[in-house]
C-alpha positions as CSV (number, residue, x, y, z in Angstrom):
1,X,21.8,-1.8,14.7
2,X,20.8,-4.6,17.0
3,X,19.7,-3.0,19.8
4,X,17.4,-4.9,22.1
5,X,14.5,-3.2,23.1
6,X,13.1,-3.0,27.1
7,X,9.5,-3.9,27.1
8,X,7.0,-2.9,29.7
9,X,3.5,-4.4,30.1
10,X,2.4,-0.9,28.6
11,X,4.5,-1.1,25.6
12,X,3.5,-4.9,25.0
13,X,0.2,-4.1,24.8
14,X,1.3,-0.8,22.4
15,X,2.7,-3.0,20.7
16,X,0.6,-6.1,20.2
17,X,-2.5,-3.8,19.2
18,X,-0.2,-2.3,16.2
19,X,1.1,-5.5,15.1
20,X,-2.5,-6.2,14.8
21,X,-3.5,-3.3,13.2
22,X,-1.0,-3.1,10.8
23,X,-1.5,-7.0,9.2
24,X,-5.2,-6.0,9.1
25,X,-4.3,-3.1,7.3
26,X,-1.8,-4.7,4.9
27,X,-3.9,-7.9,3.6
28,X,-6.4,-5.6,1.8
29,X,-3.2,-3.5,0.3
30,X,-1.3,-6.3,-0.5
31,X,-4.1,-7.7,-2.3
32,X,-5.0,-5.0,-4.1
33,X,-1.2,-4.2,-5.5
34,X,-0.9,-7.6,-6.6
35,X,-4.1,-6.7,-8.6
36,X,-2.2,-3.7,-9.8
37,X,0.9,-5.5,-10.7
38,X,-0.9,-8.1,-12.3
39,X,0.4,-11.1,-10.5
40,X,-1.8,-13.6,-8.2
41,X,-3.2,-11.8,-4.7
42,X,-1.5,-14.9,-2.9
43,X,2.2,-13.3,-4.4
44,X,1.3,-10.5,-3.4
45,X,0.2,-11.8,0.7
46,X,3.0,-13.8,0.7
47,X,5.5,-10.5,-0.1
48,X,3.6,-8.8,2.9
49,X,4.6,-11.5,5.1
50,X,7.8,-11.9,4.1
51,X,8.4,-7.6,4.1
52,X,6.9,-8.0,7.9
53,X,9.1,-10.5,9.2
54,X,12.1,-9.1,7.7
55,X,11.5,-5.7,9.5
56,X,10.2,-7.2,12.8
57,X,13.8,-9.5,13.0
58,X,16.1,-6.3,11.7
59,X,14.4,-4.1,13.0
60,X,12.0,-1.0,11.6
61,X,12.1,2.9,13.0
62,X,9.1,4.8,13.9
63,X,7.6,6.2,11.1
64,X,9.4,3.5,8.4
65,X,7.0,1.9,5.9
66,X,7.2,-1.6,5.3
67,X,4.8,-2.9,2.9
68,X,3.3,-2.8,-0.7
69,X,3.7,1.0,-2.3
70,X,2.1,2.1,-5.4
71,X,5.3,3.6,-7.0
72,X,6.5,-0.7,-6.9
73,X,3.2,-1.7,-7.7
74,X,3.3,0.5,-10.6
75,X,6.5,-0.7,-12.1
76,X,6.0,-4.0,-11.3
77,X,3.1,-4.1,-14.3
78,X,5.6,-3.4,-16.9
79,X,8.0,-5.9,-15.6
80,X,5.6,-8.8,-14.6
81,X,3.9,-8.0,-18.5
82,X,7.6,-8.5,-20.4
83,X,9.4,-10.6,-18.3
84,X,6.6,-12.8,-16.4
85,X,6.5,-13.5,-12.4
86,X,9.4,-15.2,-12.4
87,X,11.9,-12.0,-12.5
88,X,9.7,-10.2,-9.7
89,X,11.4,-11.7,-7.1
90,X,14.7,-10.2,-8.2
91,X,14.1,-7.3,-8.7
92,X,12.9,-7.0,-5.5
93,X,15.8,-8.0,-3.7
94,X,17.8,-5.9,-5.7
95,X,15.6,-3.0,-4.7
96,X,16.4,-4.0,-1.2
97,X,19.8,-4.1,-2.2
98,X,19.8,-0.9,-3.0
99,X,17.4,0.4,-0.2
100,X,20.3,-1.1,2.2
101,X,23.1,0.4,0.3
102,X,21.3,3.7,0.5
103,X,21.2,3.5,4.8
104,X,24.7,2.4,4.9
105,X,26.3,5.1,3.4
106,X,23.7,7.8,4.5
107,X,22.4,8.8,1.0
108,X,18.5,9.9,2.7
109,X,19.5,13.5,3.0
110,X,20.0,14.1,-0.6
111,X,16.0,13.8,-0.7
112,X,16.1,17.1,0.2
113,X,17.7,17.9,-3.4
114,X,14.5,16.8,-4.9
115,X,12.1,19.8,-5.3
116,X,8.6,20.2,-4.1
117,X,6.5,20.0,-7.2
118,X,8.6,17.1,-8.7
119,X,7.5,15.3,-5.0
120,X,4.0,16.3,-5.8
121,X,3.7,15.2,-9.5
122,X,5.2,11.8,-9.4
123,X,2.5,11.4,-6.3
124,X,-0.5,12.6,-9.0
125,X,1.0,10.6,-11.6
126,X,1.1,7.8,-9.6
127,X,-2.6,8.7,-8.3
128,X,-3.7,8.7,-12.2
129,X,-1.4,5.3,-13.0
130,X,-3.5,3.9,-10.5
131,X,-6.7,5.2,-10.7
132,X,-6.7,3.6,-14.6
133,X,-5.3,0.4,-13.3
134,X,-8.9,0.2,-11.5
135,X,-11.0,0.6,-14.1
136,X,-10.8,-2.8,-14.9
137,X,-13.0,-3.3,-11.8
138,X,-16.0,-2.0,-13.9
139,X,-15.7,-4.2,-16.6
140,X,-16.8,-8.0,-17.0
141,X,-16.4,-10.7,-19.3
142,X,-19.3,-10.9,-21.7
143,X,-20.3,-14.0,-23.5
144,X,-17.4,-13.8,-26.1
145,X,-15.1,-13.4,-23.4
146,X,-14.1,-10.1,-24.3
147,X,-14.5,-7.6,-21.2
148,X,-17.6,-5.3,-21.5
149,X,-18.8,-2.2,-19.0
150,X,-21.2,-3.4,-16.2
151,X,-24.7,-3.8,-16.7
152,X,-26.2,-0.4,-15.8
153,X,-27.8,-2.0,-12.3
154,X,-24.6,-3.4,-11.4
155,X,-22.9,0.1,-12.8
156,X,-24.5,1.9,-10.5
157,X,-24.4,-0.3,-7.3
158,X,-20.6,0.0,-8.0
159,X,-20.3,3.2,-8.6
160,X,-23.1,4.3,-5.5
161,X,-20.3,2.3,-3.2
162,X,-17.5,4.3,-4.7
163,X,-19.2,7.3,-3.7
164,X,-20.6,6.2,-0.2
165,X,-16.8,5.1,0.8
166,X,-15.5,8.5,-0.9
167,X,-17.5,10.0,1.3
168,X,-17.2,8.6,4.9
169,X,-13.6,9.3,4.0
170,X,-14.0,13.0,3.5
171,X,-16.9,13.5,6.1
172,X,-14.9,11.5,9.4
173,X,-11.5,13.8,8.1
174,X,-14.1,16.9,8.7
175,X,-15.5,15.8,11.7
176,X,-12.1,14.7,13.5
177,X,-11.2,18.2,12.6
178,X,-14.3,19.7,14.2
179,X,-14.7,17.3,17.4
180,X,-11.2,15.5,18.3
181,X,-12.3,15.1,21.8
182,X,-15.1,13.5,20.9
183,X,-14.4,11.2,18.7
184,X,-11.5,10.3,20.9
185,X,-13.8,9.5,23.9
186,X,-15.4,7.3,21.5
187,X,-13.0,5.4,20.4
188,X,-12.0,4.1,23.8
């Protein structure tokens, strides 16, 4: 389990860029799960930290995800909205808890157990879950205080963003398809 690595000036550099690219990656997820959660963005930066420096000193696998995840985010609203901020932090050291207990006595192949389309609708569910947790985006307070749509000019700004990022998205998957070597010479 502790296993020290041998480092080369190759992997060094591997590995300095990824570090990098992954705490770039996680402030805007972190602070858009606290937003889902409904606790303060800086709870949810600190988490990131501390879910990074726990895996960096134990020790990840290729392929392990170590950050914020929808499914917690998701049921992290209920709890935060009964129970308040204070019982977040438990339960998410019980999580671990369990997540550990789960490694040590091997219980990842029974995922296999779990069929296809159940896989597929908890990750639509989830999808929808948070797709309604972002409409909250396109409202504002109005004078009362009580949260109103956008003005129509602001409306559409938003939504002409949504689509512009919807679409890079979907146009640079197509073109990777069509021109990997390309676009990898690029990227250099």
């Amino acid at each position: 389990m502790f296993e020290f690595p041998q480092f080369s000036k190759h992997s060094v550099k591997n590995d300095v860029l990824s570090g990098l690219t992954v705490a770039l990656a996680l402030v805007p997820e972190a602070v858009a799960f606290a937003f889902v959660a409904g606790v303060d963005p800086m709870v949810g930066l600190y988490a990131a930290f501390i879910v990074g420096l726990v895996t960096s000193i134990f020790g990840g696998r290729p392929g392990m995800i170590s950050g914020a995840t929808g499914a917690m985010a998701v049921v992290m609203v209920s709890l935060v909205a009964t129970h308040g901020v204070q019982y977040l932090f438990a339960a998410i050291m019980l999580a671990g808890l369990f997540q550990i207990s789960a490694g040590i006595f091997k219980l990842g192949k029974f995922i296999r157990i779990v069929p296809h389309p159940v896989m597929i609708g908890f990750v639509n569910g989830l999808a929808i879950v948070i797709f309604l947790a972002q409409l909250g985006q396109f409202k504002a307070p109005d004078l009362s205080g009580a949260l109103t749509w956008l003005p129509q000019d602001q409306m559409m700004l938003m939504l002409g963003l949504v689509a512009l990022t919807m679409a890079i998205i979907h146009f640079y998957q197509r073109s990777r398809q069509q021109y990997p070597l390309l676009l990898s010479r690029l990227s250099l």
